[in-house]
C-alpha atoms as one frame of an Amber mdcrd trajectory, in Angstrom:
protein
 -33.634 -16.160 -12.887 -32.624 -12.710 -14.392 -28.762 -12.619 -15.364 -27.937
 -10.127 -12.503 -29.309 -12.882 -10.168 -27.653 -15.618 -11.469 -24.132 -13.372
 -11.165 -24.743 -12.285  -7.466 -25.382 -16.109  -6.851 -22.590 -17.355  -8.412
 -20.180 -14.615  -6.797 -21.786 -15.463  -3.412 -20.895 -19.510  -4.033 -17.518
 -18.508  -5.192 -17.347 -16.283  -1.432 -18.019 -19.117   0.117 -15.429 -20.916
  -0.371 -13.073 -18.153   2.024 -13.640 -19.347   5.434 -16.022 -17.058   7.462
 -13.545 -14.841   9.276 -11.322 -14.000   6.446 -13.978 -12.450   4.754 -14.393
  -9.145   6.876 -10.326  -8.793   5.980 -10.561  -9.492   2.769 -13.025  -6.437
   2.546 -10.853  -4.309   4.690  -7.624  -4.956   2.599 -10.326  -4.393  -0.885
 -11.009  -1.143   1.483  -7.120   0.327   1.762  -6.932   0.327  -2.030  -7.275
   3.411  -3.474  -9.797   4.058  -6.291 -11.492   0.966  -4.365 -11.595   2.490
  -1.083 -14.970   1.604   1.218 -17.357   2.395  -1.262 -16.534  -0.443  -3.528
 -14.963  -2.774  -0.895 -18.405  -2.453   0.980 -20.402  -3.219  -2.333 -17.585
  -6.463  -2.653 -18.241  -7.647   0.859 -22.508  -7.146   0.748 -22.488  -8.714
  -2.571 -20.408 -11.541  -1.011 -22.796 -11.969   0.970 -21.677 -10.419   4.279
 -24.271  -8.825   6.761 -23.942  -5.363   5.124 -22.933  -3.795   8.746 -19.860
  -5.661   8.650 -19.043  -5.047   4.986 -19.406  -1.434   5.631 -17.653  -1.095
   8.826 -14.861  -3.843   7.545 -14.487  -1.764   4.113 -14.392   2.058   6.022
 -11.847   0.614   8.811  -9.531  -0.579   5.580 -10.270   2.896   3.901  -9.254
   4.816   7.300  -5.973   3.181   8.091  -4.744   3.449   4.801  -5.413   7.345
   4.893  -3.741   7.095   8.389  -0.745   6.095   7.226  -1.073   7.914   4.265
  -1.472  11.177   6.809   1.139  10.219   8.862   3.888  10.072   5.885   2.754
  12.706   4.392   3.369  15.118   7.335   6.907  13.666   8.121   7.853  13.943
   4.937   6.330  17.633   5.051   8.339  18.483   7.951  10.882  17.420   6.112
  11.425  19.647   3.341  10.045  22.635   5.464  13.215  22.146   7.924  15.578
  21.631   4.733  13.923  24.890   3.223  14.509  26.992   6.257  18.154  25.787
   6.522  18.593  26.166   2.910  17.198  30.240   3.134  18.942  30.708   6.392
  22.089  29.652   4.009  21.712  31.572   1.344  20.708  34.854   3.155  23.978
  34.685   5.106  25.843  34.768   2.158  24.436  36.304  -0.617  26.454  35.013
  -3.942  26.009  37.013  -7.139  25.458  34.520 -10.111  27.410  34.855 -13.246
  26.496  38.169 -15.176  24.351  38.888 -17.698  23.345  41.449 -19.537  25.509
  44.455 -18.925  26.746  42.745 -15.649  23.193  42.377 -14.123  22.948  38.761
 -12.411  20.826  36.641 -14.261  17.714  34.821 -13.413  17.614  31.539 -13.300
  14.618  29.599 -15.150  12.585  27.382 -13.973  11.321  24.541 -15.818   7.462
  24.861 -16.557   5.406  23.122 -14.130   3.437  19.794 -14.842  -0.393  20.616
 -16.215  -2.616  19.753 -13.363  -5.594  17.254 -13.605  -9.203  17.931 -13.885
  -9.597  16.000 -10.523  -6.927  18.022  -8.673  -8.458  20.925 -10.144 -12.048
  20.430  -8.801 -10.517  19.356  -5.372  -8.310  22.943  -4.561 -11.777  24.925
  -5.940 -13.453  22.707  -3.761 -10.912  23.419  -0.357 -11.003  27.059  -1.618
 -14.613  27.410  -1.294 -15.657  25.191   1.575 -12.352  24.491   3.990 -11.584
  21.245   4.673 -14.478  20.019   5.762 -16.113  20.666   2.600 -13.285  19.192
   0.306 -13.056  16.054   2.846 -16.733  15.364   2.242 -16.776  16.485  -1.608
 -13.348  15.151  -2.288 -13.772  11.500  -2.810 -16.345  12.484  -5.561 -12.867
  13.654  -7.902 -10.223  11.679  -6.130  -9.501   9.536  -3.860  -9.716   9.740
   0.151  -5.455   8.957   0.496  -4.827  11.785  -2.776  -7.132  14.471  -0.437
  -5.383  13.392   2.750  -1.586  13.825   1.153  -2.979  16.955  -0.413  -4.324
  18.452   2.620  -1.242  17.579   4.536   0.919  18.866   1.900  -0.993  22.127
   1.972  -0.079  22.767   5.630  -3.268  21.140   7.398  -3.010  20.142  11.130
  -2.660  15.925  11.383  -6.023  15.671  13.542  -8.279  17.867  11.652  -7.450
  16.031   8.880  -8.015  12.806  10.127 -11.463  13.964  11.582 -12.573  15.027
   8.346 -11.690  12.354   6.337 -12.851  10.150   9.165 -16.122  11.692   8.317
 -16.258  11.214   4.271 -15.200   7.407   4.959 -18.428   7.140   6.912 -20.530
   8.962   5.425 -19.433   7.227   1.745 -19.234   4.039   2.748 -22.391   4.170
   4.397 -24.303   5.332   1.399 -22.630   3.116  -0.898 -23.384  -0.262   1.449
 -27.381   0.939   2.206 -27.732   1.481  -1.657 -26.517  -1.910  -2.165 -28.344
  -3.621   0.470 -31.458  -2.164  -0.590 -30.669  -2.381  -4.507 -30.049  -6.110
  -3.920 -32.987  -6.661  -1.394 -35.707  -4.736  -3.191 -34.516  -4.605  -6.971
 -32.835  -7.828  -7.453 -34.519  -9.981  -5.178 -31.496 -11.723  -4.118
C-alpha cells in the first residue's frame, strides 16, 4: 500500500466516524467557505468517501448560498450608498459653498488620499469582465478569486441581482463538477482506492 492509499484510507476511517447524514452538510458548510468553495469541499466529501454526486451537488449547493447571500448584501448595501450619493449631490448642488481661498482667492481643491494598490487577482478579474462580460468573468473568475469576491464585485459594479446569480450559478457547476469527476477518476483509476 502506496502512502497516498494508506492517507485516503485513514481519512475515510476517520469520516466514518460522522454519522451518515451529517456528512453531505459537513461538505456543504466546507462548500460556503471561501477559498474552499465546491471545488475543494467536493474533493473533501469524495475523498471521505461520499458517492461523488452527492459531494459535488452537497459542496456547489454550500458554494451557491453563500454567494446568495453574499449577492443579496452586496446590492442592499449598493443601494445604499447610491441613494446617500444622490441626496448628498442633490445637497450640494442646491447650495453651492465656496471653500476657503487659495491662491489669489481661487477655491482650493481638496486632495484626496491615494487609493489602495489593487491585487494581481482583482486585476486579472476587471480585464477579464472587460473583455468577456459577465459571463466570461463568472466562468474565468474563480480561477483568480473567489466565487463570493466576483459576486460582491459584480454587484458593486452595477450588475442586475439575477444575471449575476445565473452566472455564477453556472461557474459553481461547471467547477465543482470538474473538480469532483477529476477526483473520482484520479482516485478510481490512479490510486486504486
Amino acid at each position: 500500500m502506496n502512502p497516498i492509499q494508506e492517507l485516503v484510507i485513514n481519512f475515510q476511517e476517520l469520516a466514518a466516524q460522522v454519522p451518515e447524514f451529517l456528512r453531505p452538510f459537513i461538505v456543504m458548510l466546507a462548500g460556503a467557505v471561501p477559498f474552499i468553495e465546491g471545488e475543494v469541499a467536493s474533493l473533501i466529501g469524495v475523498i471521505g468517501g461520499l458517492n461523488p454526486i452527492v459531494a459535488g451537488s452537497a459542496a456547489a449547493a454550500g458554494n451557491f448560498l453563500s454567494v446568495l447571500l453574499v449577492v443579496l448584501f452586496a446590492s442592499r448595501t449598493r443601494t445604499a450608498v447610491v441613494k446617500h450619493n444622490r441626496g448628498r449631490a442633490a445637497v450640494r448642488s442646491a447650495a453651492l459653498v465656496p471653500g476657503p481661498g487659495g491662491y489669489g482667492g481661487s477655491p482650493m481643491l481638496e486632495e484626496t488620499p491615494p487609493a489602495k494598490p489593487v491585487s494581481k487577482g482583482r486585476q486579472r478579474f476587471m480585464k477579464w469582465l472587460v473583455r468577456f462580460g459577465v459571463p466570461g468573468a463568472s466562468i474565468l473568475g474563480p480561477l483568480a478569486i473567489p466565487t463570493q469576491f466576483t459576486a460582491a464585485i459584480l454587484i458593486a459594479s452595477g450588475t442586475a441581482r439575477g444575471w449575476v446569480l445565473l452566472w455564477q450559478a453556472v461557474a459553481i457547476v461547471l467547477w465543482t463538477t470538474v473538480a469532483t469527476v477529476s477526483i473520482w477518476a484520479a482516485l478510481t483509476y490512479v490510486v486504486g482506492v
